[in-house]
C-alpha positions in Angstrom: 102.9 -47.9 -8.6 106.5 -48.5 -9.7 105.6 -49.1 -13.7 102.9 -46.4 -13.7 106.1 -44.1 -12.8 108.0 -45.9 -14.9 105.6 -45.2 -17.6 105.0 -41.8 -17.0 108.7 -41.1 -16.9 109.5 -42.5 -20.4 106.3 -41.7 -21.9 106.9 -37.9 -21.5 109.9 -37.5 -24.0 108.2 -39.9 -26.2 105.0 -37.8 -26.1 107.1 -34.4 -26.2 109.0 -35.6 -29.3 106.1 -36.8 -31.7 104.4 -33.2 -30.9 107.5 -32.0 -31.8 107.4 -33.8 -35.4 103.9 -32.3 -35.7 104.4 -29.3 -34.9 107.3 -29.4 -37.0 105.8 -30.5 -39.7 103.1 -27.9 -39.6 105.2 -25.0 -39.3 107.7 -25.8 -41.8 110.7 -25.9 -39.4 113.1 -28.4 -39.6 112.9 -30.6 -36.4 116.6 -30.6 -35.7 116.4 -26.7 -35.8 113.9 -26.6 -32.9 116.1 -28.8 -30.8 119.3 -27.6 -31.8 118.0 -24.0 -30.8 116.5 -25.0 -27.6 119.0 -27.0 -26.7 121.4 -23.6 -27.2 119.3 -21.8 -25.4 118.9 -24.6 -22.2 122.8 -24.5 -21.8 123.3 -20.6 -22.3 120.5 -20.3 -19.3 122.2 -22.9 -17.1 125.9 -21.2 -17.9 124.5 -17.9 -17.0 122.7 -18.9 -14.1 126.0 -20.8 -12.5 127.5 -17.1 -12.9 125.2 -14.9 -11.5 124.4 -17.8 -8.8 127.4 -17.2 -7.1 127.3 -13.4 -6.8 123.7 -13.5 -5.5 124.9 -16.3 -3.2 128.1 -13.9 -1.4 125.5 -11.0 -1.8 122.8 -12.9 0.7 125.8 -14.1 2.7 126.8 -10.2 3.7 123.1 -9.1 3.7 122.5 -7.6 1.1 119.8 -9.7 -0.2 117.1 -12.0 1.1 118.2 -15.6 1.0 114.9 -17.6 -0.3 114.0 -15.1 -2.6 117.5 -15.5 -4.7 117.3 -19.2 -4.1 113.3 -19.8 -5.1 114.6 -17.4 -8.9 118.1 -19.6 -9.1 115.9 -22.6 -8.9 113.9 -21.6 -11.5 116.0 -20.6 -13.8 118.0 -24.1 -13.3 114.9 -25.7 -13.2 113.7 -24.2 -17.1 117.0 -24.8 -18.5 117.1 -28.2 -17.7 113.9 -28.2 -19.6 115.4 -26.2 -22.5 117.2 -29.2 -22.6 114.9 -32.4 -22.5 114.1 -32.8 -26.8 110.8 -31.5 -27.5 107.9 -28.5 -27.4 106.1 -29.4 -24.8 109.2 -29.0 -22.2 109.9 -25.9 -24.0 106.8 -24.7 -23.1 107.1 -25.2 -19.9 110.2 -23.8 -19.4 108.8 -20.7 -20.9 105.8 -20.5 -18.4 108.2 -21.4 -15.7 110.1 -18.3 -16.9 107.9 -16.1 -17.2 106.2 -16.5 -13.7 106.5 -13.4 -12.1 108.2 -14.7 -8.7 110.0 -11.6 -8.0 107.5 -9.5 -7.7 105.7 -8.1 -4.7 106.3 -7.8 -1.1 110.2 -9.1 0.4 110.4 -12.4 1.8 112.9 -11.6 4.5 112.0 -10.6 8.0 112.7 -7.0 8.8 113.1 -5.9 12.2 109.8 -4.1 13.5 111.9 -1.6 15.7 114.2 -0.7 12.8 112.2 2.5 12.4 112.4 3.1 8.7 109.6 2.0 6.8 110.7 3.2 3.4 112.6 -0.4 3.4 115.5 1.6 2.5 119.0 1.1 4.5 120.9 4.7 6.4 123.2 4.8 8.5 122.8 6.2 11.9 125.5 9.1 12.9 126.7 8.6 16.3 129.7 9.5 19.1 131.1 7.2 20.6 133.0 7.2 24.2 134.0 4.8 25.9 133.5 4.9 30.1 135.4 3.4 32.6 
């Protein structure tokens, strides 16, 4: 079990690169272009991602947005860049797919209170006086 892993783990870049000579080679574009721009691309989605991590991180500490949504799409993102990264088409391509799943669309993840009485999911404030009794 351990070498088929083992083989499966360094056959994939091997494989990846050689369709990345042919595909090279077919198009016309130089091979170090492709990786040069994918690796560009890899690192300017993981920098971007660190950023925008930490504000969606504070925002789902105070509330204001579900917590496994914004971690499932940080994970993602992470997740394709680090493909971006690995030398070859074939990870590119899946980074791409991985990209373009559509994971944040649809219905919330996050519980909502069934007595909240807005169903519009939409937050308001509720206008009270207050007075204390002793």
């Amino acid at each position: 079990m351990r070498v088929a892993s083992l083989l499966i783990v360094l056959g994939f870049p091997v494989l990846d690169l050689y369709a990345t000579v042919r595909f090279a080679r077919w198009t016309g574009v130089p091979t170090y272009a492709w990786l040069g721009l994918a690796a560009i691309a890899g690192l300017y989605l993981l920098r971007n991602e660190r950023i925008a991590f930490r504000a969606s991180t504070v925002a789902a500490m105070h509330g204001g947005q579900p917590r496994l949504r914004g971690l499932l799409d940080s994970g993602r993102k992470v997740l394709a860049g680090m493909l971006f990264l690995l030398p070859g088409i074939l990870s590119d391509v899946m980074a791409l797919v991985l990209l373009a799943l559509p994971l944040n669309v649809g219905r919330d993840i996050a519980p909502h209170a069934a007595a909240a009485g807005n169903s519009g999911g939409s937050r308001q404030a509720i206008d009270g006086d207050f007075r204390r009794l002793d």
